[in-house]
PDB file of N, CA, C, O and CB in Angstrom:
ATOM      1  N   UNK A   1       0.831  -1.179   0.000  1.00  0.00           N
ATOM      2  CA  UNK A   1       0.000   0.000   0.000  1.00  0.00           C
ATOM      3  C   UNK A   1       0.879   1.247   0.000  1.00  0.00           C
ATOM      4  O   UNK A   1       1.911   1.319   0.667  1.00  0.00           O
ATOM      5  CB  UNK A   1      -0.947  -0.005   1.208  1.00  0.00           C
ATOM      6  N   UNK A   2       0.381   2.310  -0.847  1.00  0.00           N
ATOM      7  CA  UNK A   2       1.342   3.514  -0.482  1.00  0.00           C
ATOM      8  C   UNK A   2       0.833   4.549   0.014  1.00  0.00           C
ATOM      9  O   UNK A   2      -0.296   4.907  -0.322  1.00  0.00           O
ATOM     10  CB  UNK A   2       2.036   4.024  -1.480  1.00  0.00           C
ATOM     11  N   UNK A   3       1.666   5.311   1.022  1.00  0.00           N
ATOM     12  CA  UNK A   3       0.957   5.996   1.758  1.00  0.00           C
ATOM     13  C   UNK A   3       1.195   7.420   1.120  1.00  0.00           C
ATOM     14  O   UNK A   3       2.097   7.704   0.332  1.00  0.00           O
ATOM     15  CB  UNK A   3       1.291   5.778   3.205  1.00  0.00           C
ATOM     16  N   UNK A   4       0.162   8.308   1.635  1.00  0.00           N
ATOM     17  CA  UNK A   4       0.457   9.749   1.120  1.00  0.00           C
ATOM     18  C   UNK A   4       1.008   9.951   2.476  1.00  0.00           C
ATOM     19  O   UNK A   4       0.279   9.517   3.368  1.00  0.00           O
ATOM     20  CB  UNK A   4      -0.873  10.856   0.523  1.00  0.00           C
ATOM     21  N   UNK A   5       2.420  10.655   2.961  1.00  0.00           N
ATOM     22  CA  UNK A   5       2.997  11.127   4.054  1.00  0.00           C
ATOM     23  C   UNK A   5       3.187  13.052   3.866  1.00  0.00           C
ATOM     24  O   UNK A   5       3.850  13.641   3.012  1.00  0.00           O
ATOM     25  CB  UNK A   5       4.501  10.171   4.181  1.00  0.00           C
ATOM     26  N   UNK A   6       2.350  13.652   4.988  1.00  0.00           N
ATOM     27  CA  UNK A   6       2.584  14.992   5.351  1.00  0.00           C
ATOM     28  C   UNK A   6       3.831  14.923   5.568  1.00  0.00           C
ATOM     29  O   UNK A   6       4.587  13.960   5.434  1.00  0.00           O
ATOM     30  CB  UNK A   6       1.859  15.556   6.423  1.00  0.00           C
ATOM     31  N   UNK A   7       4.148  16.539   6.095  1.00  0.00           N
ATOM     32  CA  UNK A   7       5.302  16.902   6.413  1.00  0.00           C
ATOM     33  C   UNK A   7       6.021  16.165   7.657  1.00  0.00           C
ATOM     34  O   UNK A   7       7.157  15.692   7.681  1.00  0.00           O
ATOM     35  CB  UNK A   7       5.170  18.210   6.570  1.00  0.00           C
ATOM     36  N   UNK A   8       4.763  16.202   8.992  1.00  0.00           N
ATOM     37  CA  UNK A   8       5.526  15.440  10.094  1.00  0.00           C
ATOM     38  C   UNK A   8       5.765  14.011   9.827  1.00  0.00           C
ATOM     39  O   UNK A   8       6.580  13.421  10.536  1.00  0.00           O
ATOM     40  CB  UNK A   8       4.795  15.508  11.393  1.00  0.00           C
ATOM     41  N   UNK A   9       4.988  13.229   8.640  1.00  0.00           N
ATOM     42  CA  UNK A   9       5.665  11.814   8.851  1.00  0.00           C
ATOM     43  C   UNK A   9       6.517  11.784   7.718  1.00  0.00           C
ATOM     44  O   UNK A   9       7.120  10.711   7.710  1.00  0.00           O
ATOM     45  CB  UNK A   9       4.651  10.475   8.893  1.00  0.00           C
ATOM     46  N   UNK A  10       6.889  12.660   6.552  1.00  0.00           N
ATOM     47  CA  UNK A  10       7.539  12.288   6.374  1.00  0.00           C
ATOM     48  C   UNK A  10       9.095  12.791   6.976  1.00  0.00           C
ATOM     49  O   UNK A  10      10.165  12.409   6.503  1.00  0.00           O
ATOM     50  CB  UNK A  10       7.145  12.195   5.420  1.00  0.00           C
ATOM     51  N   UNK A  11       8.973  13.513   7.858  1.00  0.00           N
ATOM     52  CA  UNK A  11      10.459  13.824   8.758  1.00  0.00           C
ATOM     53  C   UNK A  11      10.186  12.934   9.597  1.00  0.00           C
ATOM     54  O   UNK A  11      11.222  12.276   9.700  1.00  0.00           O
ATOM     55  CB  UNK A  11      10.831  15.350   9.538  1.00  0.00           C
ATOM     56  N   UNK A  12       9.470  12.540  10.216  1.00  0.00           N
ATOM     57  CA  UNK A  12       9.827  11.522  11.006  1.00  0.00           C
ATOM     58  C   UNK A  12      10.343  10.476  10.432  1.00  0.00           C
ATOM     59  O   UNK A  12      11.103   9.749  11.072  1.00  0.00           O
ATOM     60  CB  UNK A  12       8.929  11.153  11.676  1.00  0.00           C
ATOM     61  N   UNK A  13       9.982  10.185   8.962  1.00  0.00           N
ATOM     62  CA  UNK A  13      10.750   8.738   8.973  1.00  0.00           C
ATOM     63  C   UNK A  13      11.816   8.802   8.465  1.00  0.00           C
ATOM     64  O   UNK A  13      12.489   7.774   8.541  1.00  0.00           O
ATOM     65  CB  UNK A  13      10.181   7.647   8.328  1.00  0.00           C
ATOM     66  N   UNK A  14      12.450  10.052   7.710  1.00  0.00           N
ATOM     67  CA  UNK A  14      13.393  10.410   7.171  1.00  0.00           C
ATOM     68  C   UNK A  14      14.676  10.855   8.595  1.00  0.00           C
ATOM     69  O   UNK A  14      15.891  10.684   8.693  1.00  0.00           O
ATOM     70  CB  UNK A  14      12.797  11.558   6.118  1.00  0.00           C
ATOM     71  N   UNK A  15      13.727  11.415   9.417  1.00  0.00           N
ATOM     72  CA  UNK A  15      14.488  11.718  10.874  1.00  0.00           C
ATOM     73  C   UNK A  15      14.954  13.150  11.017  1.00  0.00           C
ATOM     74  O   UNK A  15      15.791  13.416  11.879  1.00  0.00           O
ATOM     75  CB  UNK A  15      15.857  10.782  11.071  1.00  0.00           C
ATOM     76  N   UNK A  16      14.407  14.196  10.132  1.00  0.00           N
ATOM     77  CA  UNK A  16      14.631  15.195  10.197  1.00  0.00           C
ATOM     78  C   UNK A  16      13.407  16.115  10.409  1.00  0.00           C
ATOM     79  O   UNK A  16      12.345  15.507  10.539  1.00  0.00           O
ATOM     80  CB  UNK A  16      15.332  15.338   9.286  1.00  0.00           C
ATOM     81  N   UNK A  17      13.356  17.339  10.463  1.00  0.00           N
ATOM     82  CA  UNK A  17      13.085  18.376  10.866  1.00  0.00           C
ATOM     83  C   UNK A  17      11.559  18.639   9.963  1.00  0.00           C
ATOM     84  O   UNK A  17      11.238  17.987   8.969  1.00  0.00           O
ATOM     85  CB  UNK A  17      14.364  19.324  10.704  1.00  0.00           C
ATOM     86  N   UNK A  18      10.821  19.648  10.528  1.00  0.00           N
ATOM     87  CA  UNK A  18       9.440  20.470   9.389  1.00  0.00           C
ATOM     88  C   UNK A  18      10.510  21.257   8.342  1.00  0.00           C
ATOM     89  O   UNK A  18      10.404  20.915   7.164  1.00  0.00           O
ATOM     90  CB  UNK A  18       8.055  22.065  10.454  1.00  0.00           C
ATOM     91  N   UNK A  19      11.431  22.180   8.629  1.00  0.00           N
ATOM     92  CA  UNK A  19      12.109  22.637   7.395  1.00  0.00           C
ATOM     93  C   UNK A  19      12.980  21.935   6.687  1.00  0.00           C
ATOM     94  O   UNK A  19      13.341  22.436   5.622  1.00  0.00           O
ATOM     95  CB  UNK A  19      12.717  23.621   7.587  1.00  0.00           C
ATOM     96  N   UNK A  20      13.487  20.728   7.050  1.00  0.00           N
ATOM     97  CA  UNK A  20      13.985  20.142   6.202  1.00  0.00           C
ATOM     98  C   UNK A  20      13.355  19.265   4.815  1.00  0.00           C
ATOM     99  O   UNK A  20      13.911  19.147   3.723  1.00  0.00           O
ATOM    100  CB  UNK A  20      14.568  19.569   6.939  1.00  0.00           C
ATOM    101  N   UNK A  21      11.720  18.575   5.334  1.00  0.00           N
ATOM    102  CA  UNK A  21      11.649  18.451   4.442  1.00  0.00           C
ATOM    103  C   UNK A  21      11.163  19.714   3.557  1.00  0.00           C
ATOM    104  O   UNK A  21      11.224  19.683   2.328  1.00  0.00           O
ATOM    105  CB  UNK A  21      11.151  17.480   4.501  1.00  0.00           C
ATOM    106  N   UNK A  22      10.679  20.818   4.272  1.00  0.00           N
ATOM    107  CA  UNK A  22      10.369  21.572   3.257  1.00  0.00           C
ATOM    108  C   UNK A  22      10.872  22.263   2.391  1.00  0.00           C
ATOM    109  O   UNK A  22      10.411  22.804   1.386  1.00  0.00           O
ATOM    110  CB  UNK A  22       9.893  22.082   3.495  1.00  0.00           C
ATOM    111  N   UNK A  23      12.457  22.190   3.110  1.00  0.00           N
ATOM    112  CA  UNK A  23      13.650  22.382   1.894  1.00  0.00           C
ATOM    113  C   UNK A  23      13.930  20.899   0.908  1.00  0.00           C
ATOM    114  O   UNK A  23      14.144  21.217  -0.262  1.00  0.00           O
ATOM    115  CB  UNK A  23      15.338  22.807   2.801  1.00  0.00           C
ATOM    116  N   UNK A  24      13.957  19.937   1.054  1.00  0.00           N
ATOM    117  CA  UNK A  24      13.474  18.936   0.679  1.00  0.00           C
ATOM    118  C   UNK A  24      12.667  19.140  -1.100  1.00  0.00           C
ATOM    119  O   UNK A  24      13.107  19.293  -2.239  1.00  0.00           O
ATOM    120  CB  UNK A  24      12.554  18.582   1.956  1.00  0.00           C
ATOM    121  N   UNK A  25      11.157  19.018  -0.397  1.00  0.00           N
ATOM    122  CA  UNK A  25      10.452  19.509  -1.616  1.00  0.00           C
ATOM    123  C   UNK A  25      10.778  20.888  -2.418  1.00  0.00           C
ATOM    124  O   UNK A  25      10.343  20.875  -3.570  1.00  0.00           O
ATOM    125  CB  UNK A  25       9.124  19.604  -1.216  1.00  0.00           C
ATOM    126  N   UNK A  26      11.277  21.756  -2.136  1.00  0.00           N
ATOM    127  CA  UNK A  26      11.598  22.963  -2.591  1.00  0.00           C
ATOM    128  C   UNK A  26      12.470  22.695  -3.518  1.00  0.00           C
ATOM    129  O   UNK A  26      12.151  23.049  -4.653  1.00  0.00           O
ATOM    130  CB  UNK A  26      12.030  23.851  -1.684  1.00  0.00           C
ATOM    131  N   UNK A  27      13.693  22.065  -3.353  1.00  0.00           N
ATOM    132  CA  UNK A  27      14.746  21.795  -3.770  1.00  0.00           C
ATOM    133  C   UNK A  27      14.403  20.570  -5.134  1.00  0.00           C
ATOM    134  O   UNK A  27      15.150  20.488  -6.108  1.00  0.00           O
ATOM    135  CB  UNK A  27      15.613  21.385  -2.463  1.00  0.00           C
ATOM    136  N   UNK A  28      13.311  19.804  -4.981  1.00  0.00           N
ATOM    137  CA  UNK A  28      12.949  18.415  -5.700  1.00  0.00           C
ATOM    138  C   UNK A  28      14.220  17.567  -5.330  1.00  0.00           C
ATOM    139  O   UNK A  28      14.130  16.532  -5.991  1.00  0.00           O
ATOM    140  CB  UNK A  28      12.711  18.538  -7.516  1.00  0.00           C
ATOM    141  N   UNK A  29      15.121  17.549  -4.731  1.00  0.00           N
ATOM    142  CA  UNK A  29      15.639  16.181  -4.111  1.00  0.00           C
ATOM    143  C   UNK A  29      14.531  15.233  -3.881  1.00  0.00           C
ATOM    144  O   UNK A  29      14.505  14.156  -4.477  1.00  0.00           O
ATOM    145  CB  UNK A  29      16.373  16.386  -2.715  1.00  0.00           C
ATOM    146  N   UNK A  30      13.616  15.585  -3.042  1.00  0.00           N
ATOM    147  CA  UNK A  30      12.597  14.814  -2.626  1.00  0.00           C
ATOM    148  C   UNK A  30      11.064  15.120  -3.307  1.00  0.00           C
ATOM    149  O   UNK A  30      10.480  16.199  -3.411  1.00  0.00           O
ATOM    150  CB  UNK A  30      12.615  14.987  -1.152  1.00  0.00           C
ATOM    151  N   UNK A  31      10.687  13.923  -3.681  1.00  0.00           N
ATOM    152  CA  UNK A  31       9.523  13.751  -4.935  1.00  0.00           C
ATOM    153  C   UNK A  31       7.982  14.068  -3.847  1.00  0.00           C
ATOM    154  O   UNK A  31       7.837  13.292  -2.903  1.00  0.00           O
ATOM    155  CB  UNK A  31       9.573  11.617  -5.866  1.00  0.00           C
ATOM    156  N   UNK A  32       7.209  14.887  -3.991  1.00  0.00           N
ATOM    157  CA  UNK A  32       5.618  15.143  -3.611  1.00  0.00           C
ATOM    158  C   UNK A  32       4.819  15.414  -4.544  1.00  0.00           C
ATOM    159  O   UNK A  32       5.186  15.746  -5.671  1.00  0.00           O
ATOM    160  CB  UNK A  32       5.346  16.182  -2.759  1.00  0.00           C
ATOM    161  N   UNK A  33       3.619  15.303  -4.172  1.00  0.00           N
ATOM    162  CA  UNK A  33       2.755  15.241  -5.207  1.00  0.00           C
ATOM    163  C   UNK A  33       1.816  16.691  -4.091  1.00  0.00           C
ATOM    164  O   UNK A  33       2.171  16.849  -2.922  1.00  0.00           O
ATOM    165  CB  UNK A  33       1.938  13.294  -5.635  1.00  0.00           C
ATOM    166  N   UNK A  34       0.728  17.533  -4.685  1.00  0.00           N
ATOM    167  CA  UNK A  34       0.134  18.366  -3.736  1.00  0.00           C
ATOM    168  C   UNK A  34      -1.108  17.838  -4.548  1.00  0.00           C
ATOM    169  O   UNK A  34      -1.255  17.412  -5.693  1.00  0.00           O
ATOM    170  CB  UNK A  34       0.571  20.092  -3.543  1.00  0.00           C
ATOM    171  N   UNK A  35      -2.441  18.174  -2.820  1.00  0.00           N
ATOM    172  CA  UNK A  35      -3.651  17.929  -3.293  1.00  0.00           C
ATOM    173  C   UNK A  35      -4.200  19.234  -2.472  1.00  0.00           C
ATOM    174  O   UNK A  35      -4.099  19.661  -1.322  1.00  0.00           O
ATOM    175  CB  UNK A  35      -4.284  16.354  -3.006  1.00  0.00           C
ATOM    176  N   UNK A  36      -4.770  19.592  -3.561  1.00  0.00           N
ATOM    177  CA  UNK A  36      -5.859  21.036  -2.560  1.00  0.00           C
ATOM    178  C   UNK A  36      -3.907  21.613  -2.464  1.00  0.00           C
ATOM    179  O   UNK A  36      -2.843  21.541  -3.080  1.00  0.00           O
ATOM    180  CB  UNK A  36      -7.278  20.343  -0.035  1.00  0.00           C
ATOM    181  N   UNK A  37      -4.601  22.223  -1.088  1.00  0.00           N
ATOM    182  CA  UNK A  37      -2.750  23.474  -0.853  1.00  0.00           C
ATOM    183  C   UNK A  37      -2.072  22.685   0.280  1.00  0.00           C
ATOM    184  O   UNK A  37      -1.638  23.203   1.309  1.00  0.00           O
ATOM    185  CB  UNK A  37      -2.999  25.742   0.013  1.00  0.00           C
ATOM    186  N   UNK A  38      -2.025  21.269  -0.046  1.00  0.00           N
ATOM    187  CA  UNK A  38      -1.153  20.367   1.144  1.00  0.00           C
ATOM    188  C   UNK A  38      -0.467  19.604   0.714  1.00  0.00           C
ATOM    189  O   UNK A  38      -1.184  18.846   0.060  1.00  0.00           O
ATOM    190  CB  UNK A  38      -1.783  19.573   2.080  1.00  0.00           C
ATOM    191  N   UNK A  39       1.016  19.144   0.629  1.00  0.00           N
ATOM    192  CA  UNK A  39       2.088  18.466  -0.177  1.00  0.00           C
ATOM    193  C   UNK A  39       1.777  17.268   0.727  1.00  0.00           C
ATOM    194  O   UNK A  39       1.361  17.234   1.885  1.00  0.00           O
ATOM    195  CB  UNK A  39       3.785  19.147  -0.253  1.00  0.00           C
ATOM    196  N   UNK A  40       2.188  16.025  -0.376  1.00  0.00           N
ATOM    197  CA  UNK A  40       2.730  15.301   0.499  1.00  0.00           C
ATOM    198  C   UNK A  40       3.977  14.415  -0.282  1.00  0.00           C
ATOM    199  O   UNK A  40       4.020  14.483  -1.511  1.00  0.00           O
ATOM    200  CB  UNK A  40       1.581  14.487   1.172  1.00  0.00           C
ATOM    201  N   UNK A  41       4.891  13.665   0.377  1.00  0.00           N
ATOM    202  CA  UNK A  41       5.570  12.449  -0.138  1.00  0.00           C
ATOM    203  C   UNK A  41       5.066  11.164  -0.091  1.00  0.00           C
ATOM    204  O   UNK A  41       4.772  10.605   0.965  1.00  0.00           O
ATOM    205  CB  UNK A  41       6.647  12.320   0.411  1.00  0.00           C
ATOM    206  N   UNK A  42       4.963  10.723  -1.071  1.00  0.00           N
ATOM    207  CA  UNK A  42       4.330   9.263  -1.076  1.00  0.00           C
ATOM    208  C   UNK A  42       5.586   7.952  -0.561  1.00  0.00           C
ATOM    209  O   UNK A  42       6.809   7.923  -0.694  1.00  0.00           O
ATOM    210  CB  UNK A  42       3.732   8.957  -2.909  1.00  0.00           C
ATOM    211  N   UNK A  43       4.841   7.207  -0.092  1.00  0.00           N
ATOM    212  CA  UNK A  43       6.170   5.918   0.821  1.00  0.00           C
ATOM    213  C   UNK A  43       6.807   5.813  -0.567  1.00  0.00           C
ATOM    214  O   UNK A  43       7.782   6.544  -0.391  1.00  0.00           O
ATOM    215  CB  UNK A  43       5.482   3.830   1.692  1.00  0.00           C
ATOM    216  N   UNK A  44       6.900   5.377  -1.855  1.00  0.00           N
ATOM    217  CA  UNK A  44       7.376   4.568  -3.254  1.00  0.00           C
ATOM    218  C   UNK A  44       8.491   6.619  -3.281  1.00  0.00           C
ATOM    219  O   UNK A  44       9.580   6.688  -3.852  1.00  0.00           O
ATOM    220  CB  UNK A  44       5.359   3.902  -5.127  1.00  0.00           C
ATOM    221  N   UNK A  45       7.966   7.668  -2.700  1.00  0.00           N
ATOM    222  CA  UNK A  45       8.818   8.738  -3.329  1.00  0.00           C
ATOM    223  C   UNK A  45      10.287   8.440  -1.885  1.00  0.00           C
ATOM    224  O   UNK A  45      11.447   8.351  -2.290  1.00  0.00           O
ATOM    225  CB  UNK A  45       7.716  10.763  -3.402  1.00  0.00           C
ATOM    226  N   UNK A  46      10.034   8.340  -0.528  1.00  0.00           N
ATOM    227  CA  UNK A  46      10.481   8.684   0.197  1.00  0.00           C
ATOM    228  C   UNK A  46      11.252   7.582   0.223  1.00  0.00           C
ATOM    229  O   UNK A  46      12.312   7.641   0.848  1.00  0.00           O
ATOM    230  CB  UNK A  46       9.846   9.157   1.036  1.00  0.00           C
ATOM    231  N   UNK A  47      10.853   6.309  -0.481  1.00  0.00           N
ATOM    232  CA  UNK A  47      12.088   5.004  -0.773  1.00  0.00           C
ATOM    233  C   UNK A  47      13.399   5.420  -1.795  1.00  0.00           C
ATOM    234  O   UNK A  47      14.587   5.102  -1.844  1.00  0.00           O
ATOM    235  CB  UNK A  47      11.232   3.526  -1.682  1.00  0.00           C
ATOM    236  N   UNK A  48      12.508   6.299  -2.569  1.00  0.00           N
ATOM    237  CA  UNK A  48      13.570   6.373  -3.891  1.00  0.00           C
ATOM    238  C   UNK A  48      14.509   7.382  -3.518  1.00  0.00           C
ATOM    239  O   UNK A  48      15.611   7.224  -4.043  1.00  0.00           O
ATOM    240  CB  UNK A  48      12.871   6.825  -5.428  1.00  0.00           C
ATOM    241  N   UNK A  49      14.381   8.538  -2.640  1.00  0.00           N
ATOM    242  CA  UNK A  49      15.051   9.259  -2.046  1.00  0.00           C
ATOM    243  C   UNK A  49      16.425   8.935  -1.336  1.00  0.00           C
ATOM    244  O   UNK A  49      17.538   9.457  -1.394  1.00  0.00           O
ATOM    245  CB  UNK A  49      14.279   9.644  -1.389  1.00  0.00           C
ATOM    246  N   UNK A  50      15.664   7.383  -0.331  1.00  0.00           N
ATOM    247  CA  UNK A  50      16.510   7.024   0.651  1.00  0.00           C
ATOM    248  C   UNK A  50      17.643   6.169  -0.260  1.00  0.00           C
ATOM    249  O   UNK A  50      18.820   6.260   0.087  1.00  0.00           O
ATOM    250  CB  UNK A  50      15.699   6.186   1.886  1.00  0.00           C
ATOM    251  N   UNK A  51      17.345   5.465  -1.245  1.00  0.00           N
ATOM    252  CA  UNK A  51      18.170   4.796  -2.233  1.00  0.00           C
ATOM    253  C   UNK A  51      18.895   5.648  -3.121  1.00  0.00           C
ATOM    254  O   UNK A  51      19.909   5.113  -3.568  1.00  0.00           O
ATOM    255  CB  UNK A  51      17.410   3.946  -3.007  1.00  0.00           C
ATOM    256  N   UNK A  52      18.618   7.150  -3.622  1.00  0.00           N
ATOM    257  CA  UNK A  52      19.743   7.936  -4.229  1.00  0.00           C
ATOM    258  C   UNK A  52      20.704   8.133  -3.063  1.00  0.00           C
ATOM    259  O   UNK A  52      21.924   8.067  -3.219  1.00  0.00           O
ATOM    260  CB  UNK A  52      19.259   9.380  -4.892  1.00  0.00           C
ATOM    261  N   UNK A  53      20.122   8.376  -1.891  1.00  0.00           N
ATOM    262  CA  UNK A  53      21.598   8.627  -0.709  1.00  0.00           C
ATOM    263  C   UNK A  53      22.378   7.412  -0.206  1.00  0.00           C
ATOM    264  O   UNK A  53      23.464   7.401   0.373  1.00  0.00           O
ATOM    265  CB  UNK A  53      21.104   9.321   0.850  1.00  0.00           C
ATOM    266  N   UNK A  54      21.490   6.264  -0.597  1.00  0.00           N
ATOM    267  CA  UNK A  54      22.097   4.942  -0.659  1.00  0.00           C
ATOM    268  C   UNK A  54      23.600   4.977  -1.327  1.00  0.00           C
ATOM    269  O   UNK A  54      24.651   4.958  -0.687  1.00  0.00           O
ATOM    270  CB  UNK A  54      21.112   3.990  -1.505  1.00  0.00           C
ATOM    271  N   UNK A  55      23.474   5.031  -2.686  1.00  0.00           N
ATOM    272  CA  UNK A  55      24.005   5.087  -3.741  1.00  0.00           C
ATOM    273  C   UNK A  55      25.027   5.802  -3.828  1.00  0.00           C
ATOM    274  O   UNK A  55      26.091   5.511  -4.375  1.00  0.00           O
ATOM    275  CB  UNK A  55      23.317   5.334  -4.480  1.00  0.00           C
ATOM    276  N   UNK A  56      24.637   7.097  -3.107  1.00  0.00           N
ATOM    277  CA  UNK A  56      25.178   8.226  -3.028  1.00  0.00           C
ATOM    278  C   UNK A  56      26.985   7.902  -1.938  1.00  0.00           C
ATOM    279  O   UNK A  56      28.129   8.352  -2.012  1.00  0.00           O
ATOM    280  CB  UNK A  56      23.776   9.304  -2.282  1.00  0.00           C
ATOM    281  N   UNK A  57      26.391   7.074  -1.208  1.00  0.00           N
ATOM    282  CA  UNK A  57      27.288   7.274  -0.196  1.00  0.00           C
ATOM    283  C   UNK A  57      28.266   5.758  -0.178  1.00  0.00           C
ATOM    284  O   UNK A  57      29.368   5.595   0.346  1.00  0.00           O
ATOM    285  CB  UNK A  57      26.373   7.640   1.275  1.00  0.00           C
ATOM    286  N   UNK A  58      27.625   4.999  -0.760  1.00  0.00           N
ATOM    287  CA  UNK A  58      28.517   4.000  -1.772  1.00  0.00           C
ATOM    288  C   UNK A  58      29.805   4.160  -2.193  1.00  0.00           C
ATOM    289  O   UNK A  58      30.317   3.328  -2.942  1.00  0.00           O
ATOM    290  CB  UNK A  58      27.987   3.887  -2.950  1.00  0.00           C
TER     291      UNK A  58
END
């Protein structure tokens, strides 16, 4: 199932901050989709994220 994640879960699972992800989405490092005037990251965006820093640090 994929979840639509707000701002607090998706820092929580990422482990950072409300401005981080919102530098985050700002930046498009990190993939959201918005509905109405509320972003969110979907679990399939916040995997692919965690696997470019995977990669990254490889």
């Amino acid at each position: 199932m994929n979840k639509n994640n707000d701002h607090s879960e998706t820092g929580a699972r990422l482990g950072v901050s409300r401005s981080v992800v919102f530098a985050l989405w700002a930046s498009g490092e990190l993939g959201s989709v918005k509905i109405g005037r509320r972003r969110f990251s979907t679990d399939r965006q916040i995997d692919a994220y965690l696997s470019r820093l995977e990669q990254a640090s490889a």
